[in-house]
PQR file of N, CA, C, O and H, with PARSE charges and radii, in Angstrom:
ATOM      1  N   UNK A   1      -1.995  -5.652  16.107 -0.4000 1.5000
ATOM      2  CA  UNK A   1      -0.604  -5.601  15.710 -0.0000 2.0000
ATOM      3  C   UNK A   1       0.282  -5.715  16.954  0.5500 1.7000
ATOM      4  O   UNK A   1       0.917  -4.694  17.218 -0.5500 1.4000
ATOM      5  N   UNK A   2       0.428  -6.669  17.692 -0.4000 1.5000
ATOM      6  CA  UNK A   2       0.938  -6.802  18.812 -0.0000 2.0000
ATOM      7  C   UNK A   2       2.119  -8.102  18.427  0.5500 1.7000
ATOM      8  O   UNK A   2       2.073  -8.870  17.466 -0.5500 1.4000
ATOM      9  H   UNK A   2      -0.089  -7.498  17.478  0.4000 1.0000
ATOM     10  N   UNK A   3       2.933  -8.051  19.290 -0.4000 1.5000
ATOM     11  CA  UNK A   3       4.216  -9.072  19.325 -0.0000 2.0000
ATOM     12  C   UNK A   3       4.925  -8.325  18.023  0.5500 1.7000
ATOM     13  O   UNK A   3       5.902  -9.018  17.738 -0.5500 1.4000
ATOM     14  H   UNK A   3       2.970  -7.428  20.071  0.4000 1.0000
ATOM     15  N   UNK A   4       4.849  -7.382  17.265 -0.4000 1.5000
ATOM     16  CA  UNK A   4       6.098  -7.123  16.160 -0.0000 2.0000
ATOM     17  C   UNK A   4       6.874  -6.381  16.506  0.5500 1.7000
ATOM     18  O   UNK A   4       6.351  -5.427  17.083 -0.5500 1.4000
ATOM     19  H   UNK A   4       4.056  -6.820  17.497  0.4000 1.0000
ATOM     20  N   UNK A   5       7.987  -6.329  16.439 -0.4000 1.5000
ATOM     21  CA  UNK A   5       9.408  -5.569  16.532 -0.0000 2.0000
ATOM     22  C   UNK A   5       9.080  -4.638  15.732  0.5500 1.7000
ATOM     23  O   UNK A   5       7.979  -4.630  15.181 -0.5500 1.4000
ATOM     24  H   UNK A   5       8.412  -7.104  15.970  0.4000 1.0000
ATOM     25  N   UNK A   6      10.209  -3.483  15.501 -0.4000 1.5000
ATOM     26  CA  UNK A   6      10.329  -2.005  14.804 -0.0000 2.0000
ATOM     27  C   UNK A   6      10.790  -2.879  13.237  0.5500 1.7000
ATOM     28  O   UNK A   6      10.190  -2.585  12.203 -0.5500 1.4000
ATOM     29  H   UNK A   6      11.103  -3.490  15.948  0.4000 1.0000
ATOM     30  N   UNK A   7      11.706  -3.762  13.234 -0.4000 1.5000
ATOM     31  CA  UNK A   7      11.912  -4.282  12.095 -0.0000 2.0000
ATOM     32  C   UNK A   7      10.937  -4.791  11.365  0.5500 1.7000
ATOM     33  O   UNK A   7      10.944  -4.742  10.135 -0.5500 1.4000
ATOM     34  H   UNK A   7      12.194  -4.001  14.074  0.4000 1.0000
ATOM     35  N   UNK A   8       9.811  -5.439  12.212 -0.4000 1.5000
ATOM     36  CA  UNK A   8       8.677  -6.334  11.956 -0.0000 2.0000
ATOM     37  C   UNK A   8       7.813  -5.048  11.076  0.5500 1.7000
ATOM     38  O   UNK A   8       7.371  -5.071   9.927 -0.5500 1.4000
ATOM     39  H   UNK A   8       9.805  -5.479  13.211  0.4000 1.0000
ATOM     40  N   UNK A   9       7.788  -4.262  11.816 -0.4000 1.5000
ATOM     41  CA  UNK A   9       7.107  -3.044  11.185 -0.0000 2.0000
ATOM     42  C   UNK A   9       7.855  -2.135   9.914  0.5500 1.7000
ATOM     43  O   UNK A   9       7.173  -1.367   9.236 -0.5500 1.4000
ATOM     44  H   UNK A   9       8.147  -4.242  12.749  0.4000 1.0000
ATOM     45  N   UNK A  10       9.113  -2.286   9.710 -0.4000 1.5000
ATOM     46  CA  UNK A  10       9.422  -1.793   8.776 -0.0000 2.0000
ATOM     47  C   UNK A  10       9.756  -2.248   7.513  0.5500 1.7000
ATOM     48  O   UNK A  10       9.903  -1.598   6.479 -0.5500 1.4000
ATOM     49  H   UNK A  10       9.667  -2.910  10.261  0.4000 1.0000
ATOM     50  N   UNK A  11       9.908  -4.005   7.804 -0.4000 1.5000
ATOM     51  CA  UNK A  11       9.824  -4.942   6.768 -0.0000 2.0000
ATOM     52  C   UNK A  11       8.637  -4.190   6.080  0.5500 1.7000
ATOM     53  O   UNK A  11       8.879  -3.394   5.172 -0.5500 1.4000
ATOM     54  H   UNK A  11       9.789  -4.534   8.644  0.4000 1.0000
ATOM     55  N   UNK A  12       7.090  -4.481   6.589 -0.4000 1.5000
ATOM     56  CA  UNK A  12       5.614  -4.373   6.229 -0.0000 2.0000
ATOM     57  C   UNK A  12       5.612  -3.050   5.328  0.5500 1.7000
ATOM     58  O   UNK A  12       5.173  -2.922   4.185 -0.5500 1.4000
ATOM     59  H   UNK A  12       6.894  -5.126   7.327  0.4000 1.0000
ATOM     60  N   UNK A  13       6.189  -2.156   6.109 -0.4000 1.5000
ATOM     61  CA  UNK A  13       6.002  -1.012   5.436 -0.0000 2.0000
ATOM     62  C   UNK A  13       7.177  -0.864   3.622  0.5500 1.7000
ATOM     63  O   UNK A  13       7.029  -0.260   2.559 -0.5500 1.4000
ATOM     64  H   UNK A  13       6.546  -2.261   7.037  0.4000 1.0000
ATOM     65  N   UNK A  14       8.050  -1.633   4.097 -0.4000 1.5000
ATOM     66  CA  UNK A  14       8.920  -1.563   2.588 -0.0000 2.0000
ATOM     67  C   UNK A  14       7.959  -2.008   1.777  0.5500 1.7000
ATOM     68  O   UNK A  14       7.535  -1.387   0.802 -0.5500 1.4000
ATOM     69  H   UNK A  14       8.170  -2.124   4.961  0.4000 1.0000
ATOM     70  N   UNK A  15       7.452  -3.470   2.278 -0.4000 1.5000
ATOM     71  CA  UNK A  15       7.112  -3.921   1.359 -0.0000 2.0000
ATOM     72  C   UNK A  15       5.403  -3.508   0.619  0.5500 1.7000
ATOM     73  O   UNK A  15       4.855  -3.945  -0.393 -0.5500 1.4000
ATOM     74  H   UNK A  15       7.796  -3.975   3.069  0.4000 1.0000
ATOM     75  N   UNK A  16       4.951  -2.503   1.641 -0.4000 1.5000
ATOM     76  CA  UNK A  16       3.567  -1.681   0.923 -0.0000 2.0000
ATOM     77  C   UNK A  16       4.302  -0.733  -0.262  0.5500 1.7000
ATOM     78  O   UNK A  16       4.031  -0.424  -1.423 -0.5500 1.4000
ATOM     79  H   UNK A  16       5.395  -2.148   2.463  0.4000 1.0000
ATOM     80  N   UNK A  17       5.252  -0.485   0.575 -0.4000 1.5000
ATOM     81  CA  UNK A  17       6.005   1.030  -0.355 -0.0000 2.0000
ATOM     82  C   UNK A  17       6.050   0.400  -2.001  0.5500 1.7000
ATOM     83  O   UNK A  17       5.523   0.746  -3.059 -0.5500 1.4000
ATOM     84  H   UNK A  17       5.472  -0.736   1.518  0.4000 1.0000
ATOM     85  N   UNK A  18       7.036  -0.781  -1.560 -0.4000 1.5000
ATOM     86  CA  UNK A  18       6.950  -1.003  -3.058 -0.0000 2.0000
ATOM     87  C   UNK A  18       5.619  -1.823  -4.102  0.5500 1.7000
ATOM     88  O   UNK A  18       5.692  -2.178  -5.279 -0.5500 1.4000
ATOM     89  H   UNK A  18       7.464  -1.063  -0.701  0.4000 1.0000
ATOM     90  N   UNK A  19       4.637  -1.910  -3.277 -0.4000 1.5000
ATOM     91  CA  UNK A  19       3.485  -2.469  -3.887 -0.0000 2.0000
ATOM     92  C   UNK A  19       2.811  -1.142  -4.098  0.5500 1.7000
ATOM     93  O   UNK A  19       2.392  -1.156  -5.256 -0.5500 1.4000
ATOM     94  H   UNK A  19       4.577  -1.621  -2.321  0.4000 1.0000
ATOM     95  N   UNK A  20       2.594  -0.320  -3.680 -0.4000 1.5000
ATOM     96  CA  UNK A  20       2.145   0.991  -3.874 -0.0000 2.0000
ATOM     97  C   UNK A  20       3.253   1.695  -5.442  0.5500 1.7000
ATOM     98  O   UNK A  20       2.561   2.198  -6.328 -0.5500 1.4000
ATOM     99  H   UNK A  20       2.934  -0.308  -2.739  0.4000 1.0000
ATOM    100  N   UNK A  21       4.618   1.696  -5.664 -0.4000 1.5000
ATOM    101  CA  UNK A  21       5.114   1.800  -6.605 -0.0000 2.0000
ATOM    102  C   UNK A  21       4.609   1.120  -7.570  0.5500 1.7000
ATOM    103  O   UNK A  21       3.849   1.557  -8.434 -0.5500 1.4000
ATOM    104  H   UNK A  21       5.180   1.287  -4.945  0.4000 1.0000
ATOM    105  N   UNK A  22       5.191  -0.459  -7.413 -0.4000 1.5000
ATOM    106  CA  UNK A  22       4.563  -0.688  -8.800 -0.0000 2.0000
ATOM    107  C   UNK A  22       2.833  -0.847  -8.960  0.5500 1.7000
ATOM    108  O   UNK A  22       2.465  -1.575  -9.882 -0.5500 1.4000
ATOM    109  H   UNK A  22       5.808  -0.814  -6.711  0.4000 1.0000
ATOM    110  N   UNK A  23       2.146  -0.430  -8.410 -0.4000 1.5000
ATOM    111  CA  UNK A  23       0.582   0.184  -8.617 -0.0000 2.0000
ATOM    112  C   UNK A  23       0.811   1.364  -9.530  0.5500 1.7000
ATOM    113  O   UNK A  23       0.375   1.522 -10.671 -0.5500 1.4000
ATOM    114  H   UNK A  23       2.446   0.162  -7.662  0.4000 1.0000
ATOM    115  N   UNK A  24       1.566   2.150  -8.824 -0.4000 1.5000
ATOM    116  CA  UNK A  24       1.478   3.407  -9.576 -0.0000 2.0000
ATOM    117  C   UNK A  24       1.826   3.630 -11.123  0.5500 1.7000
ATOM    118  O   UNK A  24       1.283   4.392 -11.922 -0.5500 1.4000
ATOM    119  H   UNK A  24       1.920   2.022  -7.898  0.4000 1.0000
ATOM    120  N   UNK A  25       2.714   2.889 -11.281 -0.4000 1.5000
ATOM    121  CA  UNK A  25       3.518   2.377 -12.217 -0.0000 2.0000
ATOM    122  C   UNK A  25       2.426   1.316 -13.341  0.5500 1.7000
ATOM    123  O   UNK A  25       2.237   1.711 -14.491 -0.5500 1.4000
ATOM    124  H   UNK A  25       3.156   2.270 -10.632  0.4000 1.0000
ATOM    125  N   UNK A  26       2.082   0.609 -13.079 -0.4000 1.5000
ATOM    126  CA  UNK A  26       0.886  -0.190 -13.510 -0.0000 2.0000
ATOM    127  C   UNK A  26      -0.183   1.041 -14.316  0.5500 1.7000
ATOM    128  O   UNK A  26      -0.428   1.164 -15.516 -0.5500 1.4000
ATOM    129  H   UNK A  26       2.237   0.289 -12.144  0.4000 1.0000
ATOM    130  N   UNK A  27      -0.801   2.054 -12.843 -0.4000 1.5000
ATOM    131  CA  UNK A  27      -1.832   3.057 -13.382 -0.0000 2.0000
ATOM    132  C   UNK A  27      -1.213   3.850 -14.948  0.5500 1.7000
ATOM    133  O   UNK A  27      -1.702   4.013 -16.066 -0.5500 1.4000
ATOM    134  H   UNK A  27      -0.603   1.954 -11.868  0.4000 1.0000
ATOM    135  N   UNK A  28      -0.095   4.150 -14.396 -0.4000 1.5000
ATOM    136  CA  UNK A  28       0.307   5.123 -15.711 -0.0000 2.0000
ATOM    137  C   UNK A  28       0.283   4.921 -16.620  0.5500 1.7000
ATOM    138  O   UNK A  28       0.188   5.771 -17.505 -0.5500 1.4000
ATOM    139  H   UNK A  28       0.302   4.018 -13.488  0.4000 1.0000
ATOM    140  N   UNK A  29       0.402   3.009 -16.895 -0.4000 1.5000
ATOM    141  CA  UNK A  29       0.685   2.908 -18.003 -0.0000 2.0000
ATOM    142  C   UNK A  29      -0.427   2.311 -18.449  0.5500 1.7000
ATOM    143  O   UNK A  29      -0.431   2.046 -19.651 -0.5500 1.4000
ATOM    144  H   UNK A  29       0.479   2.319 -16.176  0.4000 1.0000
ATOM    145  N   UNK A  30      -1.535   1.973 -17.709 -0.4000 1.5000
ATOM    146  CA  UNK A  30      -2.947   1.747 -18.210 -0.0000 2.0000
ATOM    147  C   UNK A  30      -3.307   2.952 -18.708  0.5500 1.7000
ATOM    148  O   UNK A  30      -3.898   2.898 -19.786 -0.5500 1.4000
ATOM    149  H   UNK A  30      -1.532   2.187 -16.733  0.4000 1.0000
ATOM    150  N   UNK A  31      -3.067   4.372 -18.090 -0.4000 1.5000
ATOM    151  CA  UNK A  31      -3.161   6.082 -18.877 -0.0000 2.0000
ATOM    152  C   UNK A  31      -2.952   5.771 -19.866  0.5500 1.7000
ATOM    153  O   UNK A  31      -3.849   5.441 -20.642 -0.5500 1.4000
ATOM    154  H   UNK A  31      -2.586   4.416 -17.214  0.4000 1.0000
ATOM    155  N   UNK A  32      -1.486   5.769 -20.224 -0.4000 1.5000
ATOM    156  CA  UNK A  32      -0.794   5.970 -21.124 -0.0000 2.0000
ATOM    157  C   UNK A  32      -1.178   4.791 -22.751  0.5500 1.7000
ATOM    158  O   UNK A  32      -0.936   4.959 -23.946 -0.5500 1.4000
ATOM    159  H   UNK A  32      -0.757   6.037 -19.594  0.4000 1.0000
ATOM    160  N   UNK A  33      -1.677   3.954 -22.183 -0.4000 1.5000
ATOM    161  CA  UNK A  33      -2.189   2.771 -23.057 -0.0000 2.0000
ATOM    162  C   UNK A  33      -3.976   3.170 -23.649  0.5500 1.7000
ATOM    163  O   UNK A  33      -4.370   2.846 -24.770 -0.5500 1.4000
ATOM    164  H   UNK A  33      -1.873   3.817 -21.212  0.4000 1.0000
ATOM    165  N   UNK A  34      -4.729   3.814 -22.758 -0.4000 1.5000
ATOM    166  CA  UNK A  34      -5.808   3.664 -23.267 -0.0000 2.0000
ATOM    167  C   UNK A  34      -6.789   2.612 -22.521  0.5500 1.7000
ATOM    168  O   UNK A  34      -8.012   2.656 -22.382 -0.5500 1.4000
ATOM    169  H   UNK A  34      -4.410   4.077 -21.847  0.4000 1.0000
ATOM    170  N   UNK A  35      -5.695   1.500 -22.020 -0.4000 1.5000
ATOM    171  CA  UNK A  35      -6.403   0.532 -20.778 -0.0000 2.0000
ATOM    172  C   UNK A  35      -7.161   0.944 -20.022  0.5500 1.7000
ATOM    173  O   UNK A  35      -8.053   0.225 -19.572 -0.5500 1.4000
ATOM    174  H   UNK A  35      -4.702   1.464 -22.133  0.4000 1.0000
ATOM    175  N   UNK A  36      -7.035   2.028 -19.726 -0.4000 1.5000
ATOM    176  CA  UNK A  36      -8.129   2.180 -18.321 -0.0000 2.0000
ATOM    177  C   UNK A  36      -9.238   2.787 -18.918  0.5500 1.7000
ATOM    178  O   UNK A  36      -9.823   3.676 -18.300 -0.5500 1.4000
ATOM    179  H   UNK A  36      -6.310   2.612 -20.092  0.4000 1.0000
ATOM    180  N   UNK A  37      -9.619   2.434 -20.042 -0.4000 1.5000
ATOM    181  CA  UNK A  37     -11.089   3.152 -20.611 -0.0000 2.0000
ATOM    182  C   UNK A  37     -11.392   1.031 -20.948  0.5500 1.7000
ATOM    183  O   UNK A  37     -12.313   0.398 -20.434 -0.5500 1.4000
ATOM    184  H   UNK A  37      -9.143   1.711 -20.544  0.4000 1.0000
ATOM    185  N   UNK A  38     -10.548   0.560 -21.697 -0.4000 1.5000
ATOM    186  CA  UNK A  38     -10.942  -0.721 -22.706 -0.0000 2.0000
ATOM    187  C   UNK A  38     -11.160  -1.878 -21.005  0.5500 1.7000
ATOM    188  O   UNK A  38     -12.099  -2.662 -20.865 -0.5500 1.4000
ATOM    189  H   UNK A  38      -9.799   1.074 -22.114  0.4000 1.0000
ATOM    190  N   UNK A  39     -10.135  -1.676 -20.039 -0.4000 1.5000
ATOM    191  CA  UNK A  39     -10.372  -2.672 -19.068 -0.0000 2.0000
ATOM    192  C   UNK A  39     -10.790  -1.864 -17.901  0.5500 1.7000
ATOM    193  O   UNK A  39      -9.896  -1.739 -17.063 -0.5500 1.4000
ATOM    194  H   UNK A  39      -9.372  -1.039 -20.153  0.4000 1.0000
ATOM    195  N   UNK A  40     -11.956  -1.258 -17.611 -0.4000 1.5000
ATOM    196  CA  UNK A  40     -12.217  -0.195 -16.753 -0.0000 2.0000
ATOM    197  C   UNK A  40     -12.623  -1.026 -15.477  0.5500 1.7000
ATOM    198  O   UNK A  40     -12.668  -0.321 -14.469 -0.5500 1.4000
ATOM    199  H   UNK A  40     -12.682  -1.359 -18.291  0.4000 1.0000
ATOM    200  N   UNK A  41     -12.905  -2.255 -15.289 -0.4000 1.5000
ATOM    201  CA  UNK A  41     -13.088  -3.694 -13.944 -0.0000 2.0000
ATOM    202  C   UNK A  41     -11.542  -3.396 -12.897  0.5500 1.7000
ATOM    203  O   UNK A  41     -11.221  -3.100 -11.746 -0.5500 1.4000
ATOM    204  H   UNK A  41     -12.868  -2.828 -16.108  0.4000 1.0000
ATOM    205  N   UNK A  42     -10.824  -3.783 -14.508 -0.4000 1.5000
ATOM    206  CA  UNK A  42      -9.496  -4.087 -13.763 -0.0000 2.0000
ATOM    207  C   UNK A  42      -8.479  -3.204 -13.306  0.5500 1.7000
ATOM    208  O   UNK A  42      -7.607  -3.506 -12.491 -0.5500 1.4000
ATOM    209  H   UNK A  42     -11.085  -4.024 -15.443  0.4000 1.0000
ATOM    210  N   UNK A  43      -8.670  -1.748 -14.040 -0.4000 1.5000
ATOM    211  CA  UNK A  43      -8.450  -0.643 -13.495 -0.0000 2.0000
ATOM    212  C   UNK A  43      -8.874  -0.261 -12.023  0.5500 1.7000
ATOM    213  O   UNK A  43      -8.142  -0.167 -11.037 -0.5500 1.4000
ATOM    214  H   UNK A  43      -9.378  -1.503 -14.701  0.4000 1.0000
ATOM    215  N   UNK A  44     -10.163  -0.076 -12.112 -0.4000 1.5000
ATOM    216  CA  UNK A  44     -10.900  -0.237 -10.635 -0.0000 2.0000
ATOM    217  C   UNK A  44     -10.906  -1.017  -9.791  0.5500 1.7000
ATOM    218  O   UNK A  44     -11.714  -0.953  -8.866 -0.5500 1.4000
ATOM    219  H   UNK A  44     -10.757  -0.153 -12.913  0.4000 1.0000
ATOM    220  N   UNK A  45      -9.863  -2.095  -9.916 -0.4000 1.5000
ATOM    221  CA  UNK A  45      -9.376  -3.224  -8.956 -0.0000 2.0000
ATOM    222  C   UNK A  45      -8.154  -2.819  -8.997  0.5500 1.7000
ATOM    223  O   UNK A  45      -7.479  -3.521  -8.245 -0.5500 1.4000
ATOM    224  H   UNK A  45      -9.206  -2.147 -10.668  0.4000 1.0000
ATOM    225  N   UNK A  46      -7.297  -1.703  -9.723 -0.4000 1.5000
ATOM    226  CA  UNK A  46      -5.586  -1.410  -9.202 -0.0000 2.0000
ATOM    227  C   UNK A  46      -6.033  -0.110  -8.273  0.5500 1.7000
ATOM    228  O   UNK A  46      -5.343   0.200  -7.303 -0.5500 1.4000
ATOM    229  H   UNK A  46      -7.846  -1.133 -10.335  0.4000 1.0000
ATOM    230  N   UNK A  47      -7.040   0.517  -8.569 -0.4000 1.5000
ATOM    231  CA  UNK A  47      -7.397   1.745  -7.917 -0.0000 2.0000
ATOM    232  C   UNK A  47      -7.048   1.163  -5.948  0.5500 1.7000
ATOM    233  O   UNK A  47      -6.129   1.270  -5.136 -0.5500 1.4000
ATOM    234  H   UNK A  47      -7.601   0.266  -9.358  0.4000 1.0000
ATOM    235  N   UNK A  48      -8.268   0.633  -5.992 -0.4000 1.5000
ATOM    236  CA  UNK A  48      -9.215  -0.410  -4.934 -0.0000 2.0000
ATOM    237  C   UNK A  48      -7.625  -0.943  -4.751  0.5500 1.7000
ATOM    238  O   UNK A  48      -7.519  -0.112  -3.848 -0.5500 1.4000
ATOM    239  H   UNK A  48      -9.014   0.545  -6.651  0.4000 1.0000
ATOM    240  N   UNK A  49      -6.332  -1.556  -4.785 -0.4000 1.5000
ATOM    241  CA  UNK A  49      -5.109  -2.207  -4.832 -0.0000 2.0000
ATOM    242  C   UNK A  49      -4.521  -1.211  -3.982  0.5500 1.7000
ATOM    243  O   UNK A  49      -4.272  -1.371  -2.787 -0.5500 1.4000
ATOM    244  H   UNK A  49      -6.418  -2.231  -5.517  0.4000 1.0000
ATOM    245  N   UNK A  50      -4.295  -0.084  -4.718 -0.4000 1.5000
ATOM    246  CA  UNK A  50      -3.352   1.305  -4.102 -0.0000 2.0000
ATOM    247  C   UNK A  50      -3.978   1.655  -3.093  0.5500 1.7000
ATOM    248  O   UNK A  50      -3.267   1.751  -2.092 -0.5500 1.4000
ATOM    249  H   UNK A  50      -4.497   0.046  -5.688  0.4000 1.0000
ATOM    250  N   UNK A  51      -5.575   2.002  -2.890 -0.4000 1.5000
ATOM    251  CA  UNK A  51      -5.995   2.709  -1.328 -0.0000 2.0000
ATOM    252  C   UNK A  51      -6.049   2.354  -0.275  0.5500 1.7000
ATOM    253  O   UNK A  51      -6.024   2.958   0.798 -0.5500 1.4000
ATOM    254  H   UNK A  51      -6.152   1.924  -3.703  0.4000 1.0000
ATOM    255  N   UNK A  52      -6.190   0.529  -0.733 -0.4000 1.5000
ATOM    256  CA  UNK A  52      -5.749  -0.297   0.660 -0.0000 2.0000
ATOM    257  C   UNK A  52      -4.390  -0.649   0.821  0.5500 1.7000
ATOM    258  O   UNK A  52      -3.947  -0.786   1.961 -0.5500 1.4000
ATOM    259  H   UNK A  52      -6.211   0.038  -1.604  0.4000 1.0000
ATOM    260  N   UNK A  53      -3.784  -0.789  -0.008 -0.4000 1.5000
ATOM    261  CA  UNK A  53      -2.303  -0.410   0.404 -0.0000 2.0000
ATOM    262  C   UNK A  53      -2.259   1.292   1.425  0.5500 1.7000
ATOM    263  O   UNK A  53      -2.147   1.285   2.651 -0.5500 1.4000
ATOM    264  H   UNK A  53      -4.143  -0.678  -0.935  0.4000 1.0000
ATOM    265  N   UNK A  54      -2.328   2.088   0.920 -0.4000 1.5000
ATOM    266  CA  UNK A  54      -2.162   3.238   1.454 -0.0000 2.0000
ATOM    267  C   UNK A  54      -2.858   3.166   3.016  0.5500 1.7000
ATOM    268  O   UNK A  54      -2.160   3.143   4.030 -0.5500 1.4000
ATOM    269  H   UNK A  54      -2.419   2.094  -0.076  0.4000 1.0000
ATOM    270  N   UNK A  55      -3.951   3.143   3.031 -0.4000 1.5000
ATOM    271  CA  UNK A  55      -4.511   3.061   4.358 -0.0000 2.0000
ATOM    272  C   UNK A  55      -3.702   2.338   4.996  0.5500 1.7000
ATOM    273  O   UNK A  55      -3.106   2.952   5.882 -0.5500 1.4000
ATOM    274  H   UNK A  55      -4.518   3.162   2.208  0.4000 1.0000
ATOM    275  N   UNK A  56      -3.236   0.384   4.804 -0.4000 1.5000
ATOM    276  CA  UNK A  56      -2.685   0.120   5.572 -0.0000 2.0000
ATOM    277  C   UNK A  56      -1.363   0.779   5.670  0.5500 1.7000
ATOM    278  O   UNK A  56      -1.032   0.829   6.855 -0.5500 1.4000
ATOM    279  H   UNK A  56      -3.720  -0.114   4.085  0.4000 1.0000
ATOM    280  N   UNK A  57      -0.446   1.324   4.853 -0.4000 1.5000
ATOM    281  CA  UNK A  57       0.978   2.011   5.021 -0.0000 2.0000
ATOM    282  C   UNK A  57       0.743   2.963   6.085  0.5500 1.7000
ATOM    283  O   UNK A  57       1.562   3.034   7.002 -0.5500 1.4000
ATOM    284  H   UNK A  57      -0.715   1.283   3.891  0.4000 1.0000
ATOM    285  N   UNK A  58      -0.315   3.726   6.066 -0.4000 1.5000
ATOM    286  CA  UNK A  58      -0.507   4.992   7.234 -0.0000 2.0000
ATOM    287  C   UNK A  58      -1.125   4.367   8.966  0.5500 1.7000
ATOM    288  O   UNK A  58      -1.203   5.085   9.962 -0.5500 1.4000
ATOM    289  H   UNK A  58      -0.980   3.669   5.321  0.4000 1.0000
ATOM    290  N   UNK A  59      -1.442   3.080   8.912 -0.4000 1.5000
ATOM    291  CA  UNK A  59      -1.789   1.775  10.113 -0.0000 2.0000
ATOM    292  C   UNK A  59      -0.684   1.828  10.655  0.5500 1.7000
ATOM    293  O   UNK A  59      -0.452   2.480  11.673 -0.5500 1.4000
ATOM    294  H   UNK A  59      -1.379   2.496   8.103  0.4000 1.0000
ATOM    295  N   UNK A  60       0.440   0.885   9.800 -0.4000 1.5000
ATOM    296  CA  UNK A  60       1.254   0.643  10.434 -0.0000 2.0000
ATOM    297  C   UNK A  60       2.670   1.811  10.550  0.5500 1.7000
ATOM    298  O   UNK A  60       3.685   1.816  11.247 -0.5500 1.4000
ATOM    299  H   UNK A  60       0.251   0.356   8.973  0.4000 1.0000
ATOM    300  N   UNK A  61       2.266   2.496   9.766 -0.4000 1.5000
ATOM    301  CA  UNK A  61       3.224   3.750  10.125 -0.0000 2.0000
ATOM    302  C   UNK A  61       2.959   4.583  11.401  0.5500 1.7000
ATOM    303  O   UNK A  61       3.814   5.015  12.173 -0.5500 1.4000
ATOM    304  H   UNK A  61       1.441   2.492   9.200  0.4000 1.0000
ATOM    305  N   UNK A  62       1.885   4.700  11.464 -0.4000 1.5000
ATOM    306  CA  UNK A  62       1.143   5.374  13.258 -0.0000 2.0000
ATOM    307  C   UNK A  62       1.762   4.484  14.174  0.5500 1.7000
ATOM    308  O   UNK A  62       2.246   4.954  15.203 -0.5500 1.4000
ATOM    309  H   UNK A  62       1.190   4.349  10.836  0.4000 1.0000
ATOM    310  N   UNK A  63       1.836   2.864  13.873 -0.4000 1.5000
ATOM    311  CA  UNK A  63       1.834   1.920  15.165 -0.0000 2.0000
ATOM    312  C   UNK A  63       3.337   2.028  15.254  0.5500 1.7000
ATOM    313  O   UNK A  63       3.781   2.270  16.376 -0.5500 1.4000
ATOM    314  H   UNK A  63       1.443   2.482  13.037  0.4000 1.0000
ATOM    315  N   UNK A  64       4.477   1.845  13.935 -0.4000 1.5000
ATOM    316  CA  UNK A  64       5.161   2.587  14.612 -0.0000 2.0000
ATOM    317  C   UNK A  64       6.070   3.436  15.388  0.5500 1.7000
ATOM    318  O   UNK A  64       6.994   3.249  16.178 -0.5500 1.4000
ATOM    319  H   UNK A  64       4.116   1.649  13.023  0.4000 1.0000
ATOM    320  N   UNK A  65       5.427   4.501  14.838 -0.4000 1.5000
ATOM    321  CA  UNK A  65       5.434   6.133  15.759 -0.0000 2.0000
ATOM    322  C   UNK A  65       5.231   5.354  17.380  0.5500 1.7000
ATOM    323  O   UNK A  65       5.944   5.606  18.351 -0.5500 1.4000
ATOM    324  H   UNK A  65       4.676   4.654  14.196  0.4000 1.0000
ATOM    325  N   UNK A  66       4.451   4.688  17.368 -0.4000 1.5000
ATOM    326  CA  UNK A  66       4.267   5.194  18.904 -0.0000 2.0000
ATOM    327  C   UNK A  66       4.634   4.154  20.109  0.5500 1.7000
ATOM    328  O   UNK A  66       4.800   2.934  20.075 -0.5500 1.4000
ATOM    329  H   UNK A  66       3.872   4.483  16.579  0.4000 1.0000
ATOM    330  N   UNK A  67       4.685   4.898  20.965 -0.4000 1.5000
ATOM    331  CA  UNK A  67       5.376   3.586  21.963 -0.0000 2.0000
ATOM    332  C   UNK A  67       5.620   2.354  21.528  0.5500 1.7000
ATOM    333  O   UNK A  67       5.091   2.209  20.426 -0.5500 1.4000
ATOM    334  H   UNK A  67       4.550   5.889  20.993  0.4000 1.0000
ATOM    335  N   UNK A  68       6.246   1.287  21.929 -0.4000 1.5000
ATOM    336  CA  UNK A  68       6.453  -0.117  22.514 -0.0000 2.0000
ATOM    337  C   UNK A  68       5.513  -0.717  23.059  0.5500 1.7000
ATOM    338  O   UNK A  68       4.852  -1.597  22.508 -0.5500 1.4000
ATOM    339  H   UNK A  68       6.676   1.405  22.824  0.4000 1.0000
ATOM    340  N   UNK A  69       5.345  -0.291  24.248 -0.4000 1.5000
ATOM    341  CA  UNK A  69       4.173  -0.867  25.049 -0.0000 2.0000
ATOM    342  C   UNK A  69       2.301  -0.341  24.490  0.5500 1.7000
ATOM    343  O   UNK A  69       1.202  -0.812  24.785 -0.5500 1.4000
ATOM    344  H   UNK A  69       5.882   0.424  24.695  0.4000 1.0000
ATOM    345  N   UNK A  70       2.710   0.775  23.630 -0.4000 1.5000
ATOM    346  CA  UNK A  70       0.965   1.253  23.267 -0.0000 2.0000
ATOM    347  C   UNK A  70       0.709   0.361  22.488  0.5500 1.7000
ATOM    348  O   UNK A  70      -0.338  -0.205  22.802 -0.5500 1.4000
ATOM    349  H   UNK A  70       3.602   1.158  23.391  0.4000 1.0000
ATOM    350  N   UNK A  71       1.313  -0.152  21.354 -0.4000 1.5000
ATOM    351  CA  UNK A  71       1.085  -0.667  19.983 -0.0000 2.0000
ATOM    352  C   UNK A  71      -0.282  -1.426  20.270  0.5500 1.7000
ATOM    353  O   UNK A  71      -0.490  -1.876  21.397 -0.5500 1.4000
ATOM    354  H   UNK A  71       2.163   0.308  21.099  0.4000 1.0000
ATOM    355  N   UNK A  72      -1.130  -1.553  19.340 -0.4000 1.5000
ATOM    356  CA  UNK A  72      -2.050  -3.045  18.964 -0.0000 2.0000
ATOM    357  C   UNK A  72      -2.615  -2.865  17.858  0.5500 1.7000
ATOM    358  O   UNK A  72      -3.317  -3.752  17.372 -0.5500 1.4000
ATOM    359  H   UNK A  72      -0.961  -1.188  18.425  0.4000 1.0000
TER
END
């Protein structure tokens, strides 16, 4: 993660934020539907959707926290 600006990094992060929303948003209503028993693949591919979102949101949220010159 080298050459991005603070903007560069906070674009990335909006845009996990809101892919992580509507995931969440998605899950509930596979709950709320009964979907996540009848399509249990594709459930487990929004799951698998949200944790790599998340992991990367907490990547580039560390990078950054921290210095200018540390980043990579």
């Amino acid at each position: 993660m080298t050459g991005m600006s603070d903007s560069d990094y906070r674009y990335i992060l909006n845009e996990l934020e809101s892919l992580l929303e509507e995931t969440a948003e998605t899950l509930e209503r596979f709950h709320e539907t009964g979907m996540d028993e009848i399509l249990r693949d594709d459930y487990q591919k929004l799951l698998e959707i949200q944790a790599k979102a998340l992991r990367e949101h907490e990547r580039y949220l560390n990078a950054l926290r921290q210095e200018p010159n540390r980043r990579h």
